[in-house]
Structure formats: structure tokens, C-alpha cells
C-alpha positions as CSV (number, residue, x, y, z in Angstrom):
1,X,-75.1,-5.9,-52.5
2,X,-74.1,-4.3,-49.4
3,X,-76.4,-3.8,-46.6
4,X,-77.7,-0.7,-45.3
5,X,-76.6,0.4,-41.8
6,X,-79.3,1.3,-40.1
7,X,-79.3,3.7,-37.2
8,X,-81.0,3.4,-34.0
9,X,-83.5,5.9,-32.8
10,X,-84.1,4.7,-29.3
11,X,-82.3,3.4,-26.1
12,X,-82.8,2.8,-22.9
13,X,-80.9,2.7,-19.8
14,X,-81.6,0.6,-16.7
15,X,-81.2,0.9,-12.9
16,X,-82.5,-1.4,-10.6
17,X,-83.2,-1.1,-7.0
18,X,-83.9,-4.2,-4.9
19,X,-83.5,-4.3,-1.6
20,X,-86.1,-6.8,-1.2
21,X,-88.7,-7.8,-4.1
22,X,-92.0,-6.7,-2.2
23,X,-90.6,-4.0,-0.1
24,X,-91.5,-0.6,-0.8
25,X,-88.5,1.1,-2.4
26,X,-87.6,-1.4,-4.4
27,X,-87.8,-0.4,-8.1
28,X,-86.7,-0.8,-11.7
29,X,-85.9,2.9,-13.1
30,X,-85.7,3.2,-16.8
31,X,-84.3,6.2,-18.6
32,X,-85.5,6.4,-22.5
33,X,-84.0,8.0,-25.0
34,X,-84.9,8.8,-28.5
35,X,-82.1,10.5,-31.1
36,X,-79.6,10.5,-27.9
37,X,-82.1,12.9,-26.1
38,X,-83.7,12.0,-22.9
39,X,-87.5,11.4,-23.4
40,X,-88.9,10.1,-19.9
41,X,-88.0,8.3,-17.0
42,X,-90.4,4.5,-15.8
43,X,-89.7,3.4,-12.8
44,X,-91.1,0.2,-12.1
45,X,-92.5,-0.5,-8.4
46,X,-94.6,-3.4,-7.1
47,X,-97.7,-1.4,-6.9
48,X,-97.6,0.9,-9.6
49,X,-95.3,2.6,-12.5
50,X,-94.1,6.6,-12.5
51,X,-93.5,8.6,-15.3
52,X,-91.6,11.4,-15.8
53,X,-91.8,12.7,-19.4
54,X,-88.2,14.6,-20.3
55,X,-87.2,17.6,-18.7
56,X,-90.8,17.7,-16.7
57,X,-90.2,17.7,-12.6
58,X,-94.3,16.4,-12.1
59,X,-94.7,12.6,-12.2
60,X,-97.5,10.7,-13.0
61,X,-98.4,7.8,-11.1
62,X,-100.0,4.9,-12.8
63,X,-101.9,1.9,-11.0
64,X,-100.9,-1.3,-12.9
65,X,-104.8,-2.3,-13.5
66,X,-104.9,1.5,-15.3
67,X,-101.8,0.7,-17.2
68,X,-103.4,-2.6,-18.1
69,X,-105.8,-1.3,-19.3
70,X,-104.7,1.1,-21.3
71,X,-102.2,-0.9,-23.2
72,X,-105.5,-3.8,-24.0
73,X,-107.2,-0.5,-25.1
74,X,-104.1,0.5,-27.6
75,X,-103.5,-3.1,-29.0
76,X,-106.4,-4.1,-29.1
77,X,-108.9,-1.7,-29.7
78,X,-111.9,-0.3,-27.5
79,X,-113.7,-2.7,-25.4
């Protein structure tokens, strides 16, 4: 029985920026697709992540502890 082909919804592309690992300005900058239409930009500093939701201009700056929190809060429930 042949297999069904399935179709990815997401994708991401990556650029990364190091000029020196704990220099500011250094960053990984993720661009995230989903059905081939941009959905948000990361980009991934030393002190914190930005996000850019998809055609927005505003970022949102968020401290890794927050963000670390946050994602224990989503997989694993309320404290």
C-alpha cells in the first residue's frame, strides 16, 4: 500500500550573526513560516529573544527567565 505524502505546514529560515559569542550584536534570526507565509521573526541574543509577529513593525522583547518561564508554564502546567 502506498504511502501518503504528507505536506509540510511549517519552515523556518536561519541567519546567524556572530561576531563574537558574548558581544552584543551577535544574534541568531529566525524567519518562520507556516503554509509558505511568513508568520514572525526570533532573533536569538545573549540576553534575551525579539519577536516580530508577521507583517507587525513593533517587537516584543523577552528576557530569557520570562521566556523560561512561560514555556515550564505551557508544558507543564501552572506552578
Amino acid at each position: 500500500m502506498p504511502r501518503k505524502r504528507v505536506r509540510k505546514k511549517h519552515s523556518v529560515k536561519a541567519n546567524l550573526h556572530v561576531l563574537e559569542l558574548t558581544r552584543a550584536g551577535s544574534s541568531l534570526d529566525l524567519a518562520i513560516y507556516a503554509d509558505q507565509e511568513k508568520i514572525g521573526t526570533m532573533i536569538i541574543g545573549s540576553g534575551s529573544l525579539l519577536w516580530y509577529g508577521g507583517k507587525r513593525q513593533k517587537r516584543k522583547r523577552i528576557p530569557w527567565s520570562e521566556f523560561a518561564a512561560k514555556m515550564d508554564e505551557l508544558a507543564y502546567g501552572k506552578k
